[in-house]
KETORDREN-878836 format. One record per residue (C-alpha): x, y, z; residue in three letters. Coordinates in nm, 4 decimals, padded with zeros to 6 digits, m for minus. Layout:
<r xx="X" yy="Y" zz="Z" r="Ala"/>
...
//
This chain:
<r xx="04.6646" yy="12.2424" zz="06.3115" r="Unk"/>
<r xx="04.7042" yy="12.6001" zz="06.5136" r="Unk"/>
<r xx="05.0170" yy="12.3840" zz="06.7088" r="Unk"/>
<r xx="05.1858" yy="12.3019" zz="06.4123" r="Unk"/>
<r xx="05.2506" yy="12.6388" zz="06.2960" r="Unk"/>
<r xx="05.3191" yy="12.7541" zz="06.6477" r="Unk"/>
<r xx="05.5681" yy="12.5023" zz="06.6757" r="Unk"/>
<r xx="05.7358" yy="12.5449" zz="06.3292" r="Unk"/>
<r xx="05.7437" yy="12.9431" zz="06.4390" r="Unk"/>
<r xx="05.8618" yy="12.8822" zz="06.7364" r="Unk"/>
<r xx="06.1608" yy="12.6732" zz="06.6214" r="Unk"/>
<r xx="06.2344" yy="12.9452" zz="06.3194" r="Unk"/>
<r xx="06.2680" yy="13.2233" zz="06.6084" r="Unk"/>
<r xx="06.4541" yy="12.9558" zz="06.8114" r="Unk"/>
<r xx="06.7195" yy="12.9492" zz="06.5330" r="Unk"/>
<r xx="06.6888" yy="13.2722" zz="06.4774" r="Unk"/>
<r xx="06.8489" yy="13.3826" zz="06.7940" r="Unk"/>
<r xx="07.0969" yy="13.0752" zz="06.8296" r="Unk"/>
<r xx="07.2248" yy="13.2107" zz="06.4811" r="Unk"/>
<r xx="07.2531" yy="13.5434" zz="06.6168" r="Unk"/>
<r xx="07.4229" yy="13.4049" zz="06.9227" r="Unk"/>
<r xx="07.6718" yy="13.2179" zz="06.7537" r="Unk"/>
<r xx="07.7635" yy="13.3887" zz="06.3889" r="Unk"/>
<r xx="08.0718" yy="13.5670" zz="06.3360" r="Unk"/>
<r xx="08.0598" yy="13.9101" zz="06.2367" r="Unk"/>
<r xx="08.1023" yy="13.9814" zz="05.8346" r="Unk"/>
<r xx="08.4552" yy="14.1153" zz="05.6785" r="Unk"/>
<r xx="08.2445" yy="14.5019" zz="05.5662" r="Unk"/>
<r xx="08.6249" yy="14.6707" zz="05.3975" r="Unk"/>
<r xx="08.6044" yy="14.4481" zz="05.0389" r="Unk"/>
<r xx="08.9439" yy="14.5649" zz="04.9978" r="Unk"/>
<r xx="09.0904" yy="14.2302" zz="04.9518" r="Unk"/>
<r xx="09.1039" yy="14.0832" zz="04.5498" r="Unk"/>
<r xx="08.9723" yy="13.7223" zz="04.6882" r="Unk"/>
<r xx="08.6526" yy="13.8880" zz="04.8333" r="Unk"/>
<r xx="08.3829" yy="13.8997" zz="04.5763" r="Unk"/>
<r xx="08.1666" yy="14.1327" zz="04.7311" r="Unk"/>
<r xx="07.9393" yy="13.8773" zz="04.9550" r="Unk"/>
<r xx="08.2290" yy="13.6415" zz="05.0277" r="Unk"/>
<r xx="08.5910" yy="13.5085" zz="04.9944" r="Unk"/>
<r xx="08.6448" yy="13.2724" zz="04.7684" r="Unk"/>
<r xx="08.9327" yy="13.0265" zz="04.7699" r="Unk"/>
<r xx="09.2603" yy="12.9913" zz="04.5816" r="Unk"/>
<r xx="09.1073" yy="12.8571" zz="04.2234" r="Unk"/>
<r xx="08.8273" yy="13.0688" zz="04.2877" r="Unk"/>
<r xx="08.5667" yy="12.7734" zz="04.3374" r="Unk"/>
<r xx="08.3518" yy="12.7360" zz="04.6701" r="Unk"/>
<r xx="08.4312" yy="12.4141" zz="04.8649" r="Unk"/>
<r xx="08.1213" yy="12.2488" zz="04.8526" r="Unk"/>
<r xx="07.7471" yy="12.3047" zz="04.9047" r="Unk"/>
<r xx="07.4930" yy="12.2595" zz="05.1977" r="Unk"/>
<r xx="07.3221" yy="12.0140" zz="04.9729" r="Unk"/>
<r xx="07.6138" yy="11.8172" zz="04.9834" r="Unk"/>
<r xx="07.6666" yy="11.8523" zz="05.3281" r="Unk"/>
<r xx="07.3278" yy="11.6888" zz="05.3976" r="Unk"/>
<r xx="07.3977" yy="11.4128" zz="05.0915" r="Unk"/>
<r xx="07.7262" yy="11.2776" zz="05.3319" r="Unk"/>
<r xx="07.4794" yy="11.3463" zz="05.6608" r="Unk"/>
<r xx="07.2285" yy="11.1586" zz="05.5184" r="Unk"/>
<r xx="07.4916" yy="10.8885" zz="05.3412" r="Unk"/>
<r xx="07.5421" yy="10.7259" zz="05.6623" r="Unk"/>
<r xx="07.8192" yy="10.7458" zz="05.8288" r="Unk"/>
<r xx="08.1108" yy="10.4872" zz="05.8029" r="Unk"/>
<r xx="08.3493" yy="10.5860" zz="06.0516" r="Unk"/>
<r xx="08.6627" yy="10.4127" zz="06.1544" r="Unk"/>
<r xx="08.6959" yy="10.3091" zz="06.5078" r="Unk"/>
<r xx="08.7157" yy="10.6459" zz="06.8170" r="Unk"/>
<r xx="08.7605" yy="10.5575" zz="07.2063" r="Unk"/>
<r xx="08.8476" yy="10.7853" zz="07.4370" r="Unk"/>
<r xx="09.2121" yy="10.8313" zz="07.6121" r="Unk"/>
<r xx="09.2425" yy="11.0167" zz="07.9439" r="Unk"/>
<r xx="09.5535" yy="11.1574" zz="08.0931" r="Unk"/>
<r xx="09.6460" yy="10.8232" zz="08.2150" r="Unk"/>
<r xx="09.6191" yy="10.6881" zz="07.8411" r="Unk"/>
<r xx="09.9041" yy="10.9080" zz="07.7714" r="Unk"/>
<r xx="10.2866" yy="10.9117" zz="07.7840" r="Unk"/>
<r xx="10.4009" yy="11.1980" zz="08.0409" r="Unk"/>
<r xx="10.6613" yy="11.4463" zz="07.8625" r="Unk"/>
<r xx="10.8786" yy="11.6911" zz="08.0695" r="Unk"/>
<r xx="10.7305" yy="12.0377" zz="08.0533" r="Unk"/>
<r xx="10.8120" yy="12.3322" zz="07.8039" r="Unk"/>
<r xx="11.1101" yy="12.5601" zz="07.9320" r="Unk"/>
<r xx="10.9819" yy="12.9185" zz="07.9799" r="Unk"/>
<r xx="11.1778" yy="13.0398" zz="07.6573" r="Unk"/>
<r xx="11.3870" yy="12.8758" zz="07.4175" r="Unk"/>
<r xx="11.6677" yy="13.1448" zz="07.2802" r="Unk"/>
<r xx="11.7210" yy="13.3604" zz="06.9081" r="Unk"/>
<r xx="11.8561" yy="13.0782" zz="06.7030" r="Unk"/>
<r xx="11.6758" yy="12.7916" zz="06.8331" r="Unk"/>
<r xx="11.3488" yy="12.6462" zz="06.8114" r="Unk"/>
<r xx="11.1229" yy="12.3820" zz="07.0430" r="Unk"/>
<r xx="10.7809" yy="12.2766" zz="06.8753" r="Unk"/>
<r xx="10.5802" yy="12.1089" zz="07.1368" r="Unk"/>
<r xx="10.2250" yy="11.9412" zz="07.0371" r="Unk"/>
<r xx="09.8945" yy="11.9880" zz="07.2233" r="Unk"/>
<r xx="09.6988" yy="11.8268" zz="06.9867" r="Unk"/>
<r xx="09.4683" yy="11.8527" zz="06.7089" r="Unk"/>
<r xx="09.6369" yy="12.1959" zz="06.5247" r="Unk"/>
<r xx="09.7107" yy="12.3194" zz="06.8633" r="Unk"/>
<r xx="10.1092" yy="12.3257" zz="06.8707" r="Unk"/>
<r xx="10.3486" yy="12.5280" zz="07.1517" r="Unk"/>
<r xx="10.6051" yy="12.7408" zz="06.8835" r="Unk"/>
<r xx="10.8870" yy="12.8531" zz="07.1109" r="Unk"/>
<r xx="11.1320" yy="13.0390" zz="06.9105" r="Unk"/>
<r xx="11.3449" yy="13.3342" zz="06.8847" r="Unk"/>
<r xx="11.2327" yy="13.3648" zz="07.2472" r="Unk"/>
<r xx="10.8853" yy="13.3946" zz="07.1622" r="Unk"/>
<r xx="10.6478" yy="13.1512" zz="07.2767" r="Unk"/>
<r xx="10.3391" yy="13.1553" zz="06.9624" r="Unk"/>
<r xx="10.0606" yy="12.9112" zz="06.9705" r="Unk"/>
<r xx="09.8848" yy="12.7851" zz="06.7381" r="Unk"/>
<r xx="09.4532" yy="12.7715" zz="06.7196" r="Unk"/>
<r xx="09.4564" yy="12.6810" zz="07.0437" r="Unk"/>
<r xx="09.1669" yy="12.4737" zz="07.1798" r="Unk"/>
<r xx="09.1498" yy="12.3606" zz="07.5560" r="Unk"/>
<r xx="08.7459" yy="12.3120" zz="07.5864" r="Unk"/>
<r xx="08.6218" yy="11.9440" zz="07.6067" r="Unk"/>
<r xx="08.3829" yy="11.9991" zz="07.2866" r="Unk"/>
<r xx="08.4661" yy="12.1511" zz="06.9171" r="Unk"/>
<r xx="08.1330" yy="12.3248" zz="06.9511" r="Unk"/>
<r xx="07.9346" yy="12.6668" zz="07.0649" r="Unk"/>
<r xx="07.7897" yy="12.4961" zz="07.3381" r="Unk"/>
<r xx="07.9627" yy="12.2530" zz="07.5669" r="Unk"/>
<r xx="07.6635" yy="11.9753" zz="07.5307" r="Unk"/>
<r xx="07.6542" yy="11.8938" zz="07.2017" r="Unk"/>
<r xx="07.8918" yy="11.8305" zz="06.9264" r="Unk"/>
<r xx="08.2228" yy="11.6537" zz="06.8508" r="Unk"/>
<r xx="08.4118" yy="11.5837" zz="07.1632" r="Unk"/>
<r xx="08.7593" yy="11.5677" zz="07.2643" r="Unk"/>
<r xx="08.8778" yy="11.2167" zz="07.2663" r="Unk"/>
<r xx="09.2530" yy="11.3230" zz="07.3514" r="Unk"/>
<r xx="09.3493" yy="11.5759" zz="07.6185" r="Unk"/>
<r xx="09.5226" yy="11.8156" zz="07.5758" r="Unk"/>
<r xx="09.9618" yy="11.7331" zz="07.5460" r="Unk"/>
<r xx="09.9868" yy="12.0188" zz="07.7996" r="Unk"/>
<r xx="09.7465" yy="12.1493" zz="08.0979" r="Unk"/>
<r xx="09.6457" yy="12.5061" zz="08.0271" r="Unk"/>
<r xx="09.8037" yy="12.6242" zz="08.3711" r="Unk"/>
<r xx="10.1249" yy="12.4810" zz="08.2690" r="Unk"/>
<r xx="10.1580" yy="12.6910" zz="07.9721" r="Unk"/>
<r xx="10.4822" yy="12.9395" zz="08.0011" r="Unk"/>
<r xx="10.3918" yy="13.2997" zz="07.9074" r="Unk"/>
<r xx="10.2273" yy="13.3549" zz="07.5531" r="Unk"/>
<r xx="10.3742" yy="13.6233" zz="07.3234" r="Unk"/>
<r xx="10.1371" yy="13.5238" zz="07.0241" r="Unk"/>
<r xx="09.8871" yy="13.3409" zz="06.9509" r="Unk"/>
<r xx="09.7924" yy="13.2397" zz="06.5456" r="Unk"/>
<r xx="09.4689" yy="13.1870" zz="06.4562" r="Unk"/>
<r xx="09.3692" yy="13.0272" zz="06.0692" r="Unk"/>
<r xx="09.0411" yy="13.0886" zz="06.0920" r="Unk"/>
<r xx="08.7087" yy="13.0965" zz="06.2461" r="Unk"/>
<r xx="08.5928" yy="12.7168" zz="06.2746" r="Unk"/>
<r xx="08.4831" yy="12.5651" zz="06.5983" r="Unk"/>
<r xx="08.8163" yy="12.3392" zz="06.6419" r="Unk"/>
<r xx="09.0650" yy="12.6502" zz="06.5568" r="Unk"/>
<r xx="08.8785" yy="12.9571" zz="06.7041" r="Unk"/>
<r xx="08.7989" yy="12.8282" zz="07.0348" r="Unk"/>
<r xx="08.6458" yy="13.1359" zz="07.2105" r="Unk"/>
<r xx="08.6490" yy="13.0236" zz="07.5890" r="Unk"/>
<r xx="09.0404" yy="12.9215" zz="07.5176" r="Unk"/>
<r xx="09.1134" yy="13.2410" zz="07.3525" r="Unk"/>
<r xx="08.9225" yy="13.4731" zz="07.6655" r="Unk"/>
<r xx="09.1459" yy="13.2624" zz="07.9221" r="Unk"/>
<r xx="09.4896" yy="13.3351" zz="07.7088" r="Unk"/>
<r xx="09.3768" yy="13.6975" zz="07.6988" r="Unk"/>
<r xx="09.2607" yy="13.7364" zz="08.0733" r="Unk"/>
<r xx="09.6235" yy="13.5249" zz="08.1533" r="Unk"/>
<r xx="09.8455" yy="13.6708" zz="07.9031" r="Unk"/>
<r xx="09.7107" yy="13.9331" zz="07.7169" r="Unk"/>
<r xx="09.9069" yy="13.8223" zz="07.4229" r="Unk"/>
<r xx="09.8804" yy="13.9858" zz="06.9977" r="Unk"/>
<r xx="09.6532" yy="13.7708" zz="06.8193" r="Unk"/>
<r xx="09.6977" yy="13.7391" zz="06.4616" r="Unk"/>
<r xx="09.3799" yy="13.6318" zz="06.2503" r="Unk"/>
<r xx="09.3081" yy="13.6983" zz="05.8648" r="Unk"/>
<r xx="09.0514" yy="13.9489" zz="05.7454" r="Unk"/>
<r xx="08.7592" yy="13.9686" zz="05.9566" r="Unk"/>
<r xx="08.8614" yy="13.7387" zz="06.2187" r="Unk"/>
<r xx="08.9395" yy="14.0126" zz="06.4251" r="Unk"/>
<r xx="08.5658" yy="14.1762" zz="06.4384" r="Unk"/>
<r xx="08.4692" yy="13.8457" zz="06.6475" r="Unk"/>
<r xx="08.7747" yy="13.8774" zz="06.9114" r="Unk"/>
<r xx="08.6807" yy="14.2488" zz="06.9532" r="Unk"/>
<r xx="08.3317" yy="14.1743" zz="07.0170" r="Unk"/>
<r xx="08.4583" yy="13.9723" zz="07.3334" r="Unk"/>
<r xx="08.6931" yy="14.2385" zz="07.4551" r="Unk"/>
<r xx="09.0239" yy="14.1057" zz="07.2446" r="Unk"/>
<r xx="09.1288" yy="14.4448" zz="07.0742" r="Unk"/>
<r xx="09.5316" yy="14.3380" zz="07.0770" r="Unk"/>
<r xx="09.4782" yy="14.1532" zz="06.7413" r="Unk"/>
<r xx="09.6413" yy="14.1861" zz="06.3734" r="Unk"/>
<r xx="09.3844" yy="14.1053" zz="06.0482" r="Unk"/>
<r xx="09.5883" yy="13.9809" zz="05.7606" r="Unk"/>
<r xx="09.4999" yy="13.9408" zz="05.3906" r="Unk"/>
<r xx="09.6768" yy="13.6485" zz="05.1918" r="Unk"/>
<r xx="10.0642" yy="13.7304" zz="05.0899" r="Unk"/>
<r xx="10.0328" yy="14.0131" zz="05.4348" r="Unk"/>
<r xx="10.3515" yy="14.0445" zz="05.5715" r="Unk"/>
<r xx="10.3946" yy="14.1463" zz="05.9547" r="Unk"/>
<r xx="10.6429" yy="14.2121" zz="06.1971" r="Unk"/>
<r xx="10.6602" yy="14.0499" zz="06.5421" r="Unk"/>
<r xx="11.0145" yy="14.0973" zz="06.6982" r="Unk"/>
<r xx="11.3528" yy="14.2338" zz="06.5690" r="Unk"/>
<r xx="11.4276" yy="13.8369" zz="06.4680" r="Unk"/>
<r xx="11.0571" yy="13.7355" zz="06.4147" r="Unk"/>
<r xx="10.8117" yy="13.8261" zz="06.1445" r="Unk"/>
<r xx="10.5369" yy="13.6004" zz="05.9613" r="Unk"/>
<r xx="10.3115" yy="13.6179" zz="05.6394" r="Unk"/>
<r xx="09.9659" yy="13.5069" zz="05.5919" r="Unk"/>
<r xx="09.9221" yy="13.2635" zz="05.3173" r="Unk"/>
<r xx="09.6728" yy="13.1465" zz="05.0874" r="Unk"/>
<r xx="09.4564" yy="12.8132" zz="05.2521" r="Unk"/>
<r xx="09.1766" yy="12.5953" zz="05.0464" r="Unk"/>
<r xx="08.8878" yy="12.5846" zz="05.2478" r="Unk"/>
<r xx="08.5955" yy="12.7782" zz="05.3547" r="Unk"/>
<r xx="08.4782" yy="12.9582" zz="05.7557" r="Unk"/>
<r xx="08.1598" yy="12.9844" zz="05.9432" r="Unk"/>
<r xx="08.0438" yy="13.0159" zz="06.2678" r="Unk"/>
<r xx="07.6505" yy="12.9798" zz="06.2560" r="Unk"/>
<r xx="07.4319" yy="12.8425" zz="05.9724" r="Unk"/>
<r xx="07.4460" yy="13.1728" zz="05.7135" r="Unk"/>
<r xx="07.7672" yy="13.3248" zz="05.7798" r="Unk"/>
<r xx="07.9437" yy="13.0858" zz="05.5413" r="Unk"/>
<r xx="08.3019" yy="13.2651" zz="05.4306" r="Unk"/>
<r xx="08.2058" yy="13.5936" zz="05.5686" r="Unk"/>
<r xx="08.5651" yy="13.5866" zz="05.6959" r="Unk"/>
<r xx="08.9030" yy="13.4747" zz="05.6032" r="Unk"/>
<r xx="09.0849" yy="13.1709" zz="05.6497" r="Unk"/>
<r xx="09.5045" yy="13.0820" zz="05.5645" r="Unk"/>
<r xx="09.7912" yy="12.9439" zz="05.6875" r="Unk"/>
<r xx="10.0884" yy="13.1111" zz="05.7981" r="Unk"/>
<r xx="10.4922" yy="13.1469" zz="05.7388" r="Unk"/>
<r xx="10.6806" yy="13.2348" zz="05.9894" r="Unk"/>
<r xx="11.0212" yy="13.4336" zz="05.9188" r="Unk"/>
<r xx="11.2568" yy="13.3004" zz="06.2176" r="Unk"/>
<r xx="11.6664" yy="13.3302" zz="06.2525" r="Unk"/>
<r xx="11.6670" yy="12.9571" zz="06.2309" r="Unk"/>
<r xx="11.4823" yy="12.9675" zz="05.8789" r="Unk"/>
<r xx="11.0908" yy="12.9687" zz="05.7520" r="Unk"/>
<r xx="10.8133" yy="12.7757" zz="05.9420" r="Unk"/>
<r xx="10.5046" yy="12.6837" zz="05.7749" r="Unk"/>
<r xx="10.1506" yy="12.5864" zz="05.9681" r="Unk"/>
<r xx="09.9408" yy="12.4986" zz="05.6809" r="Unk"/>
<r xx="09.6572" yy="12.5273" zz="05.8990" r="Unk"/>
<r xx="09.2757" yy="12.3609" zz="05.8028" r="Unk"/>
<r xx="09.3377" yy="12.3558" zz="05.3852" r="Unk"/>
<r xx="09.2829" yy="12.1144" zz="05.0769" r="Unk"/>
<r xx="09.5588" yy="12.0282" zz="04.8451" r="Unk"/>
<r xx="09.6053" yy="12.2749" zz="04.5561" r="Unk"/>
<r xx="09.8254" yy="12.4735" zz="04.3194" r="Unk"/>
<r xx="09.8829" yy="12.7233" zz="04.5879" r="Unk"/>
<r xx="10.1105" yy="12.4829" zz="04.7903" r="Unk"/>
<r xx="10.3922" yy="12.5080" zz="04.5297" r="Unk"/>
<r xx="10.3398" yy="12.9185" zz="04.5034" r="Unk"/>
<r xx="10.4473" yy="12.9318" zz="04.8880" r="Unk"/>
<r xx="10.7146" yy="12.6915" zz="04.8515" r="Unk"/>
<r xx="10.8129" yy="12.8963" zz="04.5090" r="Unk"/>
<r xx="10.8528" yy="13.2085" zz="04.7182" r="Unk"/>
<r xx="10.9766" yy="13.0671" zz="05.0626" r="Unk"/>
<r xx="11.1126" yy="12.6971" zz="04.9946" r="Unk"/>
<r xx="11.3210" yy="12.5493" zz="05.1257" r="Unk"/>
<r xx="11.0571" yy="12.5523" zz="05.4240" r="Unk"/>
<r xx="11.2847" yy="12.5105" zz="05.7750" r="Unk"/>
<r xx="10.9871" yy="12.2582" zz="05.9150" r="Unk"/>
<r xx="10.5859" yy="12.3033" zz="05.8098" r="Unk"/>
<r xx="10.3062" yy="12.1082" zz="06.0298" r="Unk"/>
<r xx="10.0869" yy="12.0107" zz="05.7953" r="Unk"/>
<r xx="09.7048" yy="11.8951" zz="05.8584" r="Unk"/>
<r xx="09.6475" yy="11.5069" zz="05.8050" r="Unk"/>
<r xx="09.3400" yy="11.4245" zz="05.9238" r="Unk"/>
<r xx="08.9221" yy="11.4578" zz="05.8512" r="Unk"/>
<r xx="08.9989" yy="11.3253" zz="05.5150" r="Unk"/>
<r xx="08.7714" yy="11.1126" zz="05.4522" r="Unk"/>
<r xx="08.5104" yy="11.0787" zz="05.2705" r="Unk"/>
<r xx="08.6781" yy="11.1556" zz="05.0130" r="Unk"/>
<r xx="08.4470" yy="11.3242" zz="04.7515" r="Unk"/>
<r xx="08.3261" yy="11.5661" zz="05.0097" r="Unk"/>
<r xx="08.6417" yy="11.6415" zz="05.2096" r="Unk"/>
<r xx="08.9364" yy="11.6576" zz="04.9468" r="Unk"/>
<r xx="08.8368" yy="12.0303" zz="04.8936" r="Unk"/>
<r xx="08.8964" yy="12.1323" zz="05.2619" r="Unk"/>
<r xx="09.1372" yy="11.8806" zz="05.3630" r="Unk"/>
<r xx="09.4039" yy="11.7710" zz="05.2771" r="Unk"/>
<r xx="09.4664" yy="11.3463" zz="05.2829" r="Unk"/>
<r xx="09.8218" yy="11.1976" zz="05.4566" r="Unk"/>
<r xx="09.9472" yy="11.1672" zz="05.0991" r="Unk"/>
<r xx="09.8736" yy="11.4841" zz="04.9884" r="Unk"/>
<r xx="10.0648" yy="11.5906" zz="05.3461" r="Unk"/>
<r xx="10.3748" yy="11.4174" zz="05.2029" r="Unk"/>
<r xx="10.3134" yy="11.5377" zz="04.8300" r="Unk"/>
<r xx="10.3589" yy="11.9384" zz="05.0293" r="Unk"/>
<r xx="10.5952" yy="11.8270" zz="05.2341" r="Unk"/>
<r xx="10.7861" yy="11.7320" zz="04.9029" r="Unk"/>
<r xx="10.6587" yy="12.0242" zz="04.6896" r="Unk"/>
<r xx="10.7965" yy="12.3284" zz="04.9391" r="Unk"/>
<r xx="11.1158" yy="12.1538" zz="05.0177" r="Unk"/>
<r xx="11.0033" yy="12.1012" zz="05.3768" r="Unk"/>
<r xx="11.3676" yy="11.9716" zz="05.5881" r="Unk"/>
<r xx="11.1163" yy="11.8640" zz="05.8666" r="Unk"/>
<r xx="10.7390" yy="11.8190" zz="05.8746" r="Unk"/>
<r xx="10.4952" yy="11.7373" zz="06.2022" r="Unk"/>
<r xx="10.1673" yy="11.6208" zz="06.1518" r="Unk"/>
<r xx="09.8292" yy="11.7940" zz="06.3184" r="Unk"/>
<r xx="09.4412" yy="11.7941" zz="06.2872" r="Unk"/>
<r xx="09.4003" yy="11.4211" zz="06.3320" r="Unk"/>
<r xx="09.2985" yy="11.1955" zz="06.6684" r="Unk"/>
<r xx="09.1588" yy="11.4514" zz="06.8859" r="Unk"/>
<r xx="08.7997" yy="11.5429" zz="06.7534" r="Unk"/>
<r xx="08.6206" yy="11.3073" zz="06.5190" r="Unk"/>
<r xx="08.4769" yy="11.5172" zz="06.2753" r="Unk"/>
<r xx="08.5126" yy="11.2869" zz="05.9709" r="Unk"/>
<r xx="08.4949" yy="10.9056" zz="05.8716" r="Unk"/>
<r xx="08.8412" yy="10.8594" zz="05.9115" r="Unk"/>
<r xx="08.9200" yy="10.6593" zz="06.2554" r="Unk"/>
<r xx="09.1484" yy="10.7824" zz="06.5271" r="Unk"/>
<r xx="09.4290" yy="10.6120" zz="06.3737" r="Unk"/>
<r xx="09.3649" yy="10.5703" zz="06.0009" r="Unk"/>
<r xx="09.5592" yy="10.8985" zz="05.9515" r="Unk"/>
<r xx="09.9201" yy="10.8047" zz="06.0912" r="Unk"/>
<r xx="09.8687" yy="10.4548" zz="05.8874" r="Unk"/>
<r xx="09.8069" yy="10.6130" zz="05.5632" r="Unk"/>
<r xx="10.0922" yy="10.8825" zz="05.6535" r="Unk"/>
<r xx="10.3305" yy="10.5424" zz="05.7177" r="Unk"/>
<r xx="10.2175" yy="10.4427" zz="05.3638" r="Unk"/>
<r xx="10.2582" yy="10.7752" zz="05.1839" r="Unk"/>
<r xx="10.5882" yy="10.8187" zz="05.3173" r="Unk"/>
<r xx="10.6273" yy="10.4737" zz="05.2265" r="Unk"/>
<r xx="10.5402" yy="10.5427" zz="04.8532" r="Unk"/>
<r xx="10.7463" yy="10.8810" zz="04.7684" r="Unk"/>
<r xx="11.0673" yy="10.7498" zz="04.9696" r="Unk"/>
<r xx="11.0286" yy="10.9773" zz="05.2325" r="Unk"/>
<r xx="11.2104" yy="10.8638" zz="05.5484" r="Unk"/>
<r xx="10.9816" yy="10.8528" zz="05.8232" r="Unk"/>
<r xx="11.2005" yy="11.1021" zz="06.0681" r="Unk"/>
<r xx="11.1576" yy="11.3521" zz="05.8078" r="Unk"/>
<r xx="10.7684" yy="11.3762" zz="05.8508" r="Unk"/>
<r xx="10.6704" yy="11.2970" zz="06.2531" r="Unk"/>
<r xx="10.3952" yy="11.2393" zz="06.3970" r="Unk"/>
<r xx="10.4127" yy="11.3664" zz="06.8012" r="Unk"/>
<r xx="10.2466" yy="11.2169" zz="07.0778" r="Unk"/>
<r xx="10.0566" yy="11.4889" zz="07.3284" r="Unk"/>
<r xx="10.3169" yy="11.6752" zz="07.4968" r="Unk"/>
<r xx="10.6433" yy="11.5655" zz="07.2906" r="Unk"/>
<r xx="10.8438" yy="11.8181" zz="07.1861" r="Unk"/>
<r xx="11.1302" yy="11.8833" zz="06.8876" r="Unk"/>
<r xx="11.3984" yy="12.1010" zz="06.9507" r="Unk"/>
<r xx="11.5408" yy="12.1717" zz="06.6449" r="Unk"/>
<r xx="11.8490" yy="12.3926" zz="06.5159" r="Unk"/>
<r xx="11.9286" yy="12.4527" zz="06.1511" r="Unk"/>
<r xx="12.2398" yy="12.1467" zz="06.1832" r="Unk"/>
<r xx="11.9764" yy="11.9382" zz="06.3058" r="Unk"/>
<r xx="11.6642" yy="11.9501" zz="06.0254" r="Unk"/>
<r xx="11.9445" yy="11.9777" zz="05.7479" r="Unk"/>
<r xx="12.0617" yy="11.6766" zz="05.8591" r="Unk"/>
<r xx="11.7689" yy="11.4839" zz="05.8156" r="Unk"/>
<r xx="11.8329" yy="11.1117" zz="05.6988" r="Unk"/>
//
């Protein structure tokens, strides 16, 4: 039985040093109301949901809607981004997943960017890109600033974030704790934000950190060691909300309370299902439209659906339930898009307030 115990050691110490390899860094200051101490804790106070549950919908068996891949030549080709768009104006451009190209006030921001094939620390295992990317990486114009929501594989993508800072050497923004990981890879230009945080980008240009429902983790026991939110972004041409990865909760109306009516949001649509273990960290398409309602939102996009398959929803199911949401509260279907990889939106404060 002397092998059994060598093996179960050896695969302990084998963790072990993966977890060491892969978990972020803990938020140390505990200056922040929302961290008890050990952890942050979410809007209404309550954790997410439990490993046990985690292996419960593992073990479940999965019943996933239908995932192919698409390749470059699956896609429709858009014309490139300009190099700036000017104070006044503003050009959303989707990548895809919650990847999005903010060009405005002539900043160009993005948004968790993710380039690598796999949502993953290592490149052979994991969920995999099934849509590439709207726009190649070398045809990015220069990056100003990039937003991170938090630390999750498919938002924090550190091989993406290394090439924008080797290319660009942009200011990343990242709530509390976030920042300890970047500086561990040689990413010191960063900005750590608490919920409600206000910050100053430009003369025209500031944002605030907002309150998200979900959790963060990098490794197996580093499970809301940091922050995650969303973000509002003060612009000339009005306020811009990326919701980032959240649930549905109370907190939607406080930041439509304090910065409705929202100028255009992108709200996440996707990894919904099943329901019972994801409505905590992710929002459904309805819920989508019942924030796009709730913060007075003149123009919504849609994200976090299509590209990795990291629920039971199907590549698709999202933008059909979105059709029938919008279907259900009235909501005319120009008023919440969904973009293909590469479209873009160039939108003015005449154009989103006139809406049909």
């Amino acid at each position: 039985m002397a092998w059994i115990v060598v093996a179960i050691t050896t695969l302990i110490v084998a963790l072990f040093v993966v977890e060491l390899q892969i978990a972020a860094p803990p938020y140390m200051e505990e200056t922040s109301n929302h961290f008890d101490g050990k952890k942050f804790v979410n809007p209404n106070d309550g954790d997410t949901h439990h490993y046990w549950e985690v292996l419960k919908w593992w073990l479940s068996g999965y019943d996933r809607g239908e995932w192919y891949q698409l390749n470059e030549e699956d896609l429709t080709q858009h014309p490139l981004p300009p190099s700036k768009v000017s104070t006044g104006n503003f050009k959303a451009t989707f990548v895809n997943h919650a990847t999005y190209l903010l060009q405005v006030d002539d900043l160009n921001i993005l948004t968790d960017p993710v380039w690598s094939f796999r949502a993953s620390p290592y490149q052979w295992i994991g969920p995999k890109r099934m849509r590439p990317p709207g726009i190649a990486f070398e045809d990015l114009p220069d990056i100003d600033v990039v937003l991170l929501t938090h630390n999750h594989y498919d938002h924090l993508d550190l091989s993406t974030v290394k090439k924008l800072q080797k290319r660009y050497k942009p200011k990343f923004i990242v709530p509390l704790g976030v920042e300890k990981l970047l500086h561990d890879h040689g990413i010191i230009n960063t900005s750590h934000l608490d919920w409600w945080d206000h910050h100053p980008i430009s003369n025209s240009l500031s944002l605030t950190a907002v309150p998200a429902q979900h959790f963060s983790g990098r490794g197996l026991f580093d499970r809301n060691k940091t922050l995650w939110c969303g973000y509002v972004l003060h612009a000339s041409i009005g306020n811009i909300y990326f919701a980032g990865d959240t649930g549905y909760g109370d907190f939607i109306r406080a930041i439509g309370n304090k910065f409705g009516p929202i100028h255009t949001s992108f709200l996440p649509i996707g990894a919904y299902k099943p329901r019972w273990f994801m409505q905590k960290i992710h929002m459904s398409p309805r819920e989508a439209v019942k924030a796009h309602k709730y913060i007075q939102s003149q123009q919504s996009f849609a994200m976090h659906f299509g590209t990795f398959p990291m629920a039971d929803d199907g590549m698709y199911e999202p933008i059909e339930e979105l059709k029938h949401a919008l279907e259900e509260f009235q909501i005319n279907k120009q008023q919440f898009r969904v973009l293909n990889e590469g479209e873009s939106e160039f939108l003015t404060p005449i154009d989103s307030a006139n809406v049909a």
